[in-house]
C-alpha positions as CSV (number, residue, x, y, z in Angstrom):
1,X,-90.2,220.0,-230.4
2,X,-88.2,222.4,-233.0
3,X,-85.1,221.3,-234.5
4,X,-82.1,224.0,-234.6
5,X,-79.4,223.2,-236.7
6,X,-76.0,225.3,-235.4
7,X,-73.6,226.3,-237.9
8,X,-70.1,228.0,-236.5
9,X,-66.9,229.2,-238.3
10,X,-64.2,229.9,-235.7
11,X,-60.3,231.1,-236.5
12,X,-59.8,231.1,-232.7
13,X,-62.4,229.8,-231.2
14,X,-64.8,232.2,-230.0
15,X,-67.6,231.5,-232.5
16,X,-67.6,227.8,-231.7
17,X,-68.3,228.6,-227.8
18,X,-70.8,230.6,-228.7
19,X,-72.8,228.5,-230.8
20,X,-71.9,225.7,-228.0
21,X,-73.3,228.1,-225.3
22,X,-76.5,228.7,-227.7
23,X,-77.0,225.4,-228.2
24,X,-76.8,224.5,-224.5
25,X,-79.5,227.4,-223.7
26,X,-81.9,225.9,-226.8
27,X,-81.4,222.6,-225.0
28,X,-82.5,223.7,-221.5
29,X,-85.6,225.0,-223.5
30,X,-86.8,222.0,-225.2
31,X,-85.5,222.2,-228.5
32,X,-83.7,220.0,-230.2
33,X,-80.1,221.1,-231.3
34,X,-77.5,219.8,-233.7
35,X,-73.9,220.8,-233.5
36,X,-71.6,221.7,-237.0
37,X,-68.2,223.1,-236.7
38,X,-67.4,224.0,-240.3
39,X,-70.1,221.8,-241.9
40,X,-70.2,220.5,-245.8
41,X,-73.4,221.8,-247.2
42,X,-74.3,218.1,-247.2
43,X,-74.1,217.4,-243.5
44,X,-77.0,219.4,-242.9
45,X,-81.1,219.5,-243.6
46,X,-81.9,221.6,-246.8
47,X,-85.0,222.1,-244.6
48,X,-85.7,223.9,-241.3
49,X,-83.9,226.1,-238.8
50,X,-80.8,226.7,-238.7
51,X,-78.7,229.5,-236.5
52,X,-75.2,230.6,-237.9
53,X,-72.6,231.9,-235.8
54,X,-69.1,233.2,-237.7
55,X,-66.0,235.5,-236.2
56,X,-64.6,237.4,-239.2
57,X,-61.0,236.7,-240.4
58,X,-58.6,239.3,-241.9
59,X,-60.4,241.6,-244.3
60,X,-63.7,240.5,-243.6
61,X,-63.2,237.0,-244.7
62,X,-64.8,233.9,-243.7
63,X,-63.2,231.3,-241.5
64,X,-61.3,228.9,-243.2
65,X,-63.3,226.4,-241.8
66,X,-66.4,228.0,-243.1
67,X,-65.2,229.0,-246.5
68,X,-66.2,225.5,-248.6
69,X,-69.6,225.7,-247.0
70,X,-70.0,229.2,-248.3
71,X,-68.5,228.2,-251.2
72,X,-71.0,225.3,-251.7
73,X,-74.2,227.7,-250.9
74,X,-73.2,229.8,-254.0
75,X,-73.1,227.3,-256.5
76,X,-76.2,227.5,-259.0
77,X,-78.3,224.4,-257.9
78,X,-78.6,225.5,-254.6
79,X,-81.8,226.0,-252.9
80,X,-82.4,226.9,-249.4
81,X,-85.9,228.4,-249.8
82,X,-87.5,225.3,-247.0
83,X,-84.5,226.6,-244.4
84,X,-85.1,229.6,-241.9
85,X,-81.8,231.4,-240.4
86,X,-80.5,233.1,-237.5
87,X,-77.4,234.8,-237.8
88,X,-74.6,236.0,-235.4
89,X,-71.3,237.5,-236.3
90,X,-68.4,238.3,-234.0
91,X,-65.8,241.1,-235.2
92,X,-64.1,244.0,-233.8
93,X,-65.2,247.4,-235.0
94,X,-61.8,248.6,-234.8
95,X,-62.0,247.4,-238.7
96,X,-63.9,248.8,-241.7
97,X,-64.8,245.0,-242.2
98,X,-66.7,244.5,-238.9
99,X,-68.5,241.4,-238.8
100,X,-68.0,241.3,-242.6
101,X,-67.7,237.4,-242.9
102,X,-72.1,237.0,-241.3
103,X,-72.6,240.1,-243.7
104,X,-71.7,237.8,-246.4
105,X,-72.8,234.5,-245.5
106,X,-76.1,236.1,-244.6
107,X,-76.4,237.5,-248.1
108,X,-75.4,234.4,-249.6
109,X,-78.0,232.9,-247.6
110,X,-80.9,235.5,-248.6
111,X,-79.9,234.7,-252.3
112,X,-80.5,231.2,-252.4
113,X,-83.7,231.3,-250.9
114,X,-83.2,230.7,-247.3
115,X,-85.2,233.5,-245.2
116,X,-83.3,235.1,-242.2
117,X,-85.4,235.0,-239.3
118,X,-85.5,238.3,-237.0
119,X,-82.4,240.5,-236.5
120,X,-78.8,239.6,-237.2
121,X,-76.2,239.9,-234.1
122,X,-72.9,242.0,-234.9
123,X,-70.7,241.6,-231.6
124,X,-68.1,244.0,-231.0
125,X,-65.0,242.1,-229.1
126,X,-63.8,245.9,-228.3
127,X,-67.5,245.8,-226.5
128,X,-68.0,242.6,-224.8
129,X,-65.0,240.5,-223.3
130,X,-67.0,237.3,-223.3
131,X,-69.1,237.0,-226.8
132,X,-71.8,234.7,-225.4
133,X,-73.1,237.3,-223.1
134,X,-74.8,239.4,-225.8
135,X,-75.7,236.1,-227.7
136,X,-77.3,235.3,-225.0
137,X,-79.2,238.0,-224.8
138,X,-80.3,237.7,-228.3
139,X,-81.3,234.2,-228.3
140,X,-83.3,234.7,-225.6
141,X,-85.7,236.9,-227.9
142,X,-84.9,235.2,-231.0
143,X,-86.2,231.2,-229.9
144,X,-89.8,233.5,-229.2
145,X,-89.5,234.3,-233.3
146,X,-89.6,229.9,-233.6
């Protein structure tokens, strides 16, 4: 059985269902999930899957909740070559900075090593009234790339 490790960074909310509703779904399928709200790079596996799930905030920024744990990823020791990402971002492309807070978490990512693991998600709000139903679209053909 796999191991996902769920990472989500939520001003209001919506990225934290999501990853909630993922992890549910990953559940139901036999894999093994673990649940961080606005981690510490230290409460999770430098190895393995993880899946990270982020709304953007203001002018493409991260969460606040999620902005030490992107913080941490960029210092210089960091290594994340041994961990394998999915990434999700929720924004509304009414803005120039549409889903800019996974744009840079995902890059920050890529440049430590860690290898993203098929397609990101960008969900437009101005699209979908309920997030998880495109997410769940996805992660129905992303758990096939495990």
């Amino acid at each position: 059985m796999k191991k996902v490790t769920l990472i989500s960074g939520s001003t209001m909310g919506s990225a934290e269902y999501v990853a909630e509703h993922l992890a549910e779904i990953l559940s139901n399928e036999g894999f093994e999930t673990d649940l961080h709200h606005g981690p510490s790079l230290n409460d999770l596996p430098n190895e393995g899957i993880w899946l990270v799930v982020t709304s953007t905030h203001g002018a493409g920024d991260l969460p606040d909740n999620l902005q030490p744990f992107a913080n941490e990823i960029s210092a210089d020791s960091v290594d994340l070559s041994n961990v394998t990402f999915g990434a999700i971002g929720i924004g509304s492309s009414e803005y120039d900075t549409f889903c800019g807070a996974i744009r840079t978490l995902d890059q920050k990512l890529v440049e430590k090593g860690a290898t993203r693991l098929g397609d990101r998600l960008e969900i437009d709000i101005q699209k979908y009234d309920i997030p998880e139903d495109p997410a769940e679209e996805w992660i129905a053909s992303w758990k096939n790339l495990l």
